[in-house]
C-alpha positions as CSV (number, residue, x, y, z in Angstrom):
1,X,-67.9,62.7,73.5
2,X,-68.4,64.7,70.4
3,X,-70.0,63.2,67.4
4,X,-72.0,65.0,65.6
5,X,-71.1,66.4,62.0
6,X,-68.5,63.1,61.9
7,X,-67.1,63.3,58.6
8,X,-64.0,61.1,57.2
9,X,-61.6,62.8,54.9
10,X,-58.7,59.7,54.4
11,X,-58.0,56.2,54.9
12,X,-56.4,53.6,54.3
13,X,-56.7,49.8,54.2
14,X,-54.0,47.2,55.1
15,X,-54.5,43.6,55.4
16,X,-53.3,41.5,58.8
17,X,-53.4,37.1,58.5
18,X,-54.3,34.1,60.5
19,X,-51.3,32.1,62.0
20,X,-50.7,29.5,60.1
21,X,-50.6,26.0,61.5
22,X,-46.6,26.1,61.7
23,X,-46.9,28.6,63.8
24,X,-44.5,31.3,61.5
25,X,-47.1,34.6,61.2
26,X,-47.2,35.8,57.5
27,X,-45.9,39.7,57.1
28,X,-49.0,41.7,57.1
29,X,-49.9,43.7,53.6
30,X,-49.4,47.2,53.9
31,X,-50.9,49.6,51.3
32,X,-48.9,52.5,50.0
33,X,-52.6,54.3,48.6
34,X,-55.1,56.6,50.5
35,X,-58.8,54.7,49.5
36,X,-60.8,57.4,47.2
37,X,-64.0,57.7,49.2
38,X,-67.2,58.8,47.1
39,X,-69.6,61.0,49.2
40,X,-72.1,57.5,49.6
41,X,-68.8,55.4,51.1
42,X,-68.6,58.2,53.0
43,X,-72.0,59.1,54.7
44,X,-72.6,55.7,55.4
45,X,-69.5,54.8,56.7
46,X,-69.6,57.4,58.8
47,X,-73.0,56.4,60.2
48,X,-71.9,53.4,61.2
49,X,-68.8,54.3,63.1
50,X,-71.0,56.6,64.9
51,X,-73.3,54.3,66.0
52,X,-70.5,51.9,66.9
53,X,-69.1,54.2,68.9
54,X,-72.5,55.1,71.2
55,X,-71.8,51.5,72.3
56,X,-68.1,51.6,72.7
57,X,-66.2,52.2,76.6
58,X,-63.9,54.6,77.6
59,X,-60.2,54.0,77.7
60,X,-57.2,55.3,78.9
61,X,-53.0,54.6,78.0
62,X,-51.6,51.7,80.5
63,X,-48.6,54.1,80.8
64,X,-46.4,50.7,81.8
65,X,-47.2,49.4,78.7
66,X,-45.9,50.3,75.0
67,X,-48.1,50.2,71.8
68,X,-49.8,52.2,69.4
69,X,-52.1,54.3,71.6
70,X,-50.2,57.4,70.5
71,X,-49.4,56.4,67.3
72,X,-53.3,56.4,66.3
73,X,-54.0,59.5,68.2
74,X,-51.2,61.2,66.3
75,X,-51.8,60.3,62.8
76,X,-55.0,62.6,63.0
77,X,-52.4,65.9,62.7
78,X,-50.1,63.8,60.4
79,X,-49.9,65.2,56.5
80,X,-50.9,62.1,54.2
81,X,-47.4,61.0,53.7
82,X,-46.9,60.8,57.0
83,X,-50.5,58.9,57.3
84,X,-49.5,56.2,55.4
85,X,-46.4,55.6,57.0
86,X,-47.4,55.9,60.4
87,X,-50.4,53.8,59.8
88,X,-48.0,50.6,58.5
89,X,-46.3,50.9,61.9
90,X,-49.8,50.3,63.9
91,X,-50.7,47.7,61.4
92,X,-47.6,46.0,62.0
93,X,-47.2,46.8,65.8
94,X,-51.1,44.9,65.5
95,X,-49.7,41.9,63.3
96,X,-47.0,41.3,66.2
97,X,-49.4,41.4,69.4
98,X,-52.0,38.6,67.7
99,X,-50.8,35.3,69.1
100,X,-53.3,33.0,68.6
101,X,-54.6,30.7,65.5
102,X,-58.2,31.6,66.2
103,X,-57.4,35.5,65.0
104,X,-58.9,35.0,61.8
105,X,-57.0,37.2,58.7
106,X,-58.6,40.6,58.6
107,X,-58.9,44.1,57.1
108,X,-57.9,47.1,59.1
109,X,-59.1,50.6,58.5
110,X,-56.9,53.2,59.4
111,X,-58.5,56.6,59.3
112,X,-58.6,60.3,60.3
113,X,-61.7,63.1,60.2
114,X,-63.6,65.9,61.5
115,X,-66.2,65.9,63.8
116,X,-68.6,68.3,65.6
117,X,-69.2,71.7,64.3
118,X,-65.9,73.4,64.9
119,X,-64.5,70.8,62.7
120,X,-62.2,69.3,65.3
121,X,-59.6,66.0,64.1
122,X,-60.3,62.4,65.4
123,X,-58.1,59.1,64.6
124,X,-60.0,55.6,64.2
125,X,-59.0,52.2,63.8
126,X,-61.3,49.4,62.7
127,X,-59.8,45.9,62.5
128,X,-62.6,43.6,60.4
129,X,-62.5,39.7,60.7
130,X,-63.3,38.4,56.8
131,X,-66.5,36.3,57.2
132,X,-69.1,35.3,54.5
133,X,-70.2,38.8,54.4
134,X,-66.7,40.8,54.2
135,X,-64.2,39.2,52.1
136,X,-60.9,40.8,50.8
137,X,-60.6,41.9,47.3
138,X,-57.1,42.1,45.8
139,X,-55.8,43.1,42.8
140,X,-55.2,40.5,39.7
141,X,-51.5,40.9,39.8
142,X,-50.9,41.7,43.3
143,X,-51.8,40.6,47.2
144,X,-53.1,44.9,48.2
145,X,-56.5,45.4,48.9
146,X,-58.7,47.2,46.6
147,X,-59.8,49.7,49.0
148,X,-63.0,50.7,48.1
149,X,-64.5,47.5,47.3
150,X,-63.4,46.4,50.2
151,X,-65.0,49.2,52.0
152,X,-68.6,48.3,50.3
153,X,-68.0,44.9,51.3
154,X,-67.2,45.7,54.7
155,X,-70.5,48.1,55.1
156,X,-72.9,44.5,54.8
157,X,-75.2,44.7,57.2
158,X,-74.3,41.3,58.6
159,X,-70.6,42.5,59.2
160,X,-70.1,42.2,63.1
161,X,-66.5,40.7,63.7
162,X,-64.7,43.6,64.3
163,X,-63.1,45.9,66.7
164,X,-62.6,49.8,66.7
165,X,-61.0,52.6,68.9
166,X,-61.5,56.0,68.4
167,X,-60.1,59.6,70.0
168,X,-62.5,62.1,69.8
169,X,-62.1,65.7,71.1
170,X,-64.1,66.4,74.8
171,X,-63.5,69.5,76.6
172,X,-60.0,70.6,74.8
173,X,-58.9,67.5,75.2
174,X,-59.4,63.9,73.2
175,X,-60.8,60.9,75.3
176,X,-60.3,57.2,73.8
177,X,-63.2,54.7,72.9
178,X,-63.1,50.9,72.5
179,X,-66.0,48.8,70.4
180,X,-65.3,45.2,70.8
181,X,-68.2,43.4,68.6
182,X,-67.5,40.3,71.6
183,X,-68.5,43.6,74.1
184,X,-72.3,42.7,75.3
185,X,-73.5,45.7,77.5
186,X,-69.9,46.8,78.2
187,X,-68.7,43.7,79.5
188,X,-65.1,44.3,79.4
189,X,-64.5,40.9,80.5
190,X,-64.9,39.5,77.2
191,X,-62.8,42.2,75.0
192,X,-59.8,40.9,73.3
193,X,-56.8,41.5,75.5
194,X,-54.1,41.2,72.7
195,X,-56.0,43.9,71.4
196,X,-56.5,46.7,74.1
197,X,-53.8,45.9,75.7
198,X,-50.9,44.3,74.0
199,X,-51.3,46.0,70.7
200,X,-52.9,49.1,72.3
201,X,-51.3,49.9,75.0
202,X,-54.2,50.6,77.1
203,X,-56.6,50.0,80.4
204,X,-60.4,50.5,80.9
205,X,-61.2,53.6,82.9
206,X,-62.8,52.9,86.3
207,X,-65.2,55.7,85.7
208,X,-68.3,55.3,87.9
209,X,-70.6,54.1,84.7
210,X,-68.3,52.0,83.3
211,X,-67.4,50.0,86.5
212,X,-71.3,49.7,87.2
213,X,-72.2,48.2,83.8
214,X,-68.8,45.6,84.3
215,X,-69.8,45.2,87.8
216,X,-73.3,44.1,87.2
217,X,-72.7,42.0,83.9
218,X,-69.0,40.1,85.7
219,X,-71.5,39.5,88.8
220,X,-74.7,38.1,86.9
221,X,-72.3,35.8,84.9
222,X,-70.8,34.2,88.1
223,X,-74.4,33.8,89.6
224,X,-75.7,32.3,86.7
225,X,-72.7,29.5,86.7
226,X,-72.4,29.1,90.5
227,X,-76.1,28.4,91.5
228,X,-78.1,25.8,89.8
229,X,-81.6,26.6,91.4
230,X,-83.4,29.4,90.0
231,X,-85.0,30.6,92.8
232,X,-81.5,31.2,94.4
233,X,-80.2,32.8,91.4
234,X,-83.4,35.0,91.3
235,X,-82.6,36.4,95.0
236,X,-79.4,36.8,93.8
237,X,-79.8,38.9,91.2
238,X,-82.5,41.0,93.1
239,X,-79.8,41.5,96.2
240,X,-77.0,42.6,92.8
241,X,-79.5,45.0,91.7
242,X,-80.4,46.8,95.7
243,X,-76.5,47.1,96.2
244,X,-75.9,48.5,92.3
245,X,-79.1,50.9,93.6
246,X,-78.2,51.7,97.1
247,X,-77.0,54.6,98.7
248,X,-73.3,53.6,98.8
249,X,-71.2,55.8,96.8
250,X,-68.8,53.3,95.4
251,X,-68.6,49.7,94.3
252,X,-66.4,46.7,96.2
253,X,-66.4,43.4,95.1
254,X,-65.1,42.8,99.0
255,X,-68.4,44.8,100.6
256,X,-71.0,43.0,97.9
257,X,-69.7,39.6,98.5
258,X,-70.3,40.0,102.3
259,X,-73.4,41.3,101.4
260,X,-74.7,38.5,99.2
261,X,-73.0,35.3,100.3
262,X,-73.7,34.2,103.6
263,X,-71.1,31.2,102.8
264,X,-67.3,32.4,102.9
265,X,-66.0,30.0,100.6
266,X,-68.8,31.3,97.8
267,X,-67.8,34.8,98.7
268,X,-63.7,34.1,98.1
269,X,-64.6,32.6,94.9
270,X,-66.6,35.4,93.9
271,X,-63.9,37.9,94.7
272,X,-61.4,35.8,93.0
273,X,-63.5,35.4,89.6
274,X,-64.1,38.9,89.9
275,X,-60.2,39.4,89.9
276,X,-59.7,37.4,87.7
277,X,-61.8,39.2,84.8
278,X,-59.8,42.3,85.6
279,X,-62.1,44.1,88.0
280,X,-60.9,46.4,90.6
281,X,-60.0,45.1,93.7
282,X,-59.9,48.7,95.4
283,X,-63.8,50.2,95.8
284,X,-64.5,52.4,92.7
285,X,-66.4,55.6,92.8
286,X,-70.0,55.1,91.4
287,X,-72.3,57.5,89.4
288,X,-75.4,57.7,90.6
289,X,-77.3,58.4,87.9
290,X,-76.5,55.7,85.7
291,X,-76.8,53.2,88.5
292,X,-80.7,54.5,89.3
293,X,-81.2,53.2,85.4
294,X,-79.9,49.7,85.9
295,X,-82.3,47.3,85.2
296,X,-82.2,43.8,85.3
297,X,-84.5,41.9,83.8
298,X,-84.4,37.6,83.6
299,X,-86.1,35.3,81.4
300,X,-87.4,32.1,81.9
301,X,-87.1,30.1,78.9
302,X,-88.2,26.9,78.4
303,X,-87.3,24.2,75.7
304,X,-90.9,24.0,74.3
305,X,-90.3,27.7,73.4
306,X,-92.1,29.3,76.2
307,X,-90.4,32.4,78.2
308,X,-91.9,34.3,80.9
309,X,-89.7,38.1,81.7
310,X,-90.0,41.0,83.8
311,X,-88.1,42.9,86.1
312,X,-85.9,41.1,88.7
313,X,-87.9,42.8,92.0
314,X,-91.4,41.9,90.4
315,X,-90.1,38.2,89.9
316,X,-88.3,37.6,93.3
317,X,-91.6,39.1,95.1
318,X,-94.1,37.4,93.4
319,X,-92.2,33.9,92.2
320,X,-93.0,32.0,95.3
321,X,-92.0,28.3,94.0
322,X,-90.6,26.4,91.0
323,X,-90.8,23.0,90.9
324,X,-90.2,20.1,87.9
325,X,-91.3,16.6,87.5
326,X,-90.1,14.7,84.5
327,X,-90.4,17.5,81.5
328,X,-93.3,19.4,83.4
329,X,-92.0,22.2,85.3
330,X,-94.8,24.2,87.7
331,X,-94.5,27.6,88.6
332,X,-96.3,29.2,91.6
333,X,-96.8,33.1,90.7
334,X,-98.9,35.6,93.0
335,X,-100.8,37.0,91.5
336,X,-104.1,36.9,88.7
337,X,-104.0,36.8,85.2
338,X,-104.7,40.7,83.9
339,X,-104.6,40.1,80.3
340,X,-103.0,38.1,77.1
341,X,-100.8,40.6,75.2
């Protein structure tokens, strides 16, 4: 992924609603004007789509499905006529795949650059939920965004409802990225599928770092809600972390959850949630590099505002008991006190 030197040079700003309570969705606004971006607007801007995208996941075009995957990777070779028009057809194509009252109204940022130091094109998309911090700004005798106020609005540091995608150029070629501000640790469980996929048109890849980081966040979510002691959950987690570690080469939801769950009826549900959140059922290949760097690391925390962490192997090896009588709970830790940090 190439990022460095990521400078925007247009963009444009359309405006998508809520669905009302009747149910009949309002026609998006669509802008006929490029925003004029000062060099500040444009640095900082910049700086945070970069960062965004460090945290975003790779995707890839669901070739059975239609949407505006090629329409934003296209618009990057587009002259600016052809920008603006091209962009009200994503923005609209967008506006048709939200089908839900909780979508709340929001900005989208449609946007082409250069990046690296050959000054290669990329295409962006950022879709902005208004919130206390971000709020449209429209003109006094009209419904279109004023586009650089609201791009000064939407660079508050408290903005985080929002979604972007991004092709960037890798190896003669352009690879796709998704940031979904619900993402937590690439969790692609909990990205907005009227987004990636019904106004997109796209899948995750099942690269070997990308199904590792779903694999061990999907896994540790249904631990966590099927098993209400802690120890259990504890030798749980440290038996998710040895397979995630081990010298198997790929991942399988089937080969883990006869591994971990000596009950069949636990192991079928965990294969079925597993489905169910849109993880592979075939074994995926896994990189071993990024799975040596997995960590995972629990906390105890306790409603009188005590937590006690560390990593999952120290805790299941030394944790040998805990036990809770009224609101006192006991712990039984080997071990001495070394210091108070």
């Amino acid at each position: 992924m190439i990022l460095d030197n990521l400078v925007i040079t247009r963009m444009i700003i359309h405006e998508v609603f809520q669905i009302p309570d009747n149910g009949v969705k309002k026609s998006p606004v669509l802008s006929n004007q490029l925003v004029p971006l000062n060099e500040k607007i444009q640095k900082e801007l910049s700086t945070r789509i970069v960062d965004v995208i460090r945290k975003a996941i790779e995707i890839k075009k669901d070739d059975e499905i239609e949407g505006s995957y090629n329409h934003i990777l296209e618009i990057k070779d587009l002259d600016d006529n052809q920008f603006i028009e091209k962009s009200k057809i994503i923005v609209s194509l967008l506006a048709d795949a939200q089908n839900t009252r909780i979508i709340k109204d929001s900005a989208i940022f449609v946007m082409s650059g250069e990046v690296g130091f050959e000054n290669q094109k990329f295409s962006c998309l950022i879709k902005a939920e208004f919130d206390n911090s971000f709020q449209p700004v429209t003109e006094n005798d009209s419904n279109e965004i004023i586009g650089l106020e609201a791009v000064v609005s939407f660079l508050g540091k408290e903005q985080k409802l929002y979604k972007l995608v991004v092709f960037t150029p890798s190896n003669n070629a352009y690879k796709s990225y998704l940031f979904d501000s619900n993402l937590s640790f690439r969790n692609t469980a909990s990205a907005a599928k009227y987004f990636y996929k019904d106004f997109l048109g796209s899948e995750f890849s099942n690269q070997g770092g990308v199904a590792i980081q779903n694999f061990n966040n999907l896994t540790q979510i249904f631990i966590d809600s099927m098993f209400d002691d802690y120890i259990d959950k504890i030798r749980y987690l440290s038996i998710l972390l040895g397979y995630i570690r081990g010298t198997n080469n790929t991942l399988s939801i089937h080969d883990f959850s006869i591994q971990a769950f000596d009950n069949p009826e636990t192991s079928q549900e965990y294969i079925n949630f597993m489905l169910e959140n849109d993880f592979f059922e075939e074994s995926v290949p896994k990189d071993s590099e990024i799975a040596s760097k997995i960590q995972i690391k629990p906390k105890l925390k306790f409603n009188s505002g005590i937590s006690i962490s560390g990593n999952i192997n120290d805790i299941s090896s030394n944790l040998i008991s805990i036990s809770k009588d009224d609101c006192i709970t006991t712990l039984k830790i080997r071990g001495d006190i070394e210091v108070l940090k």
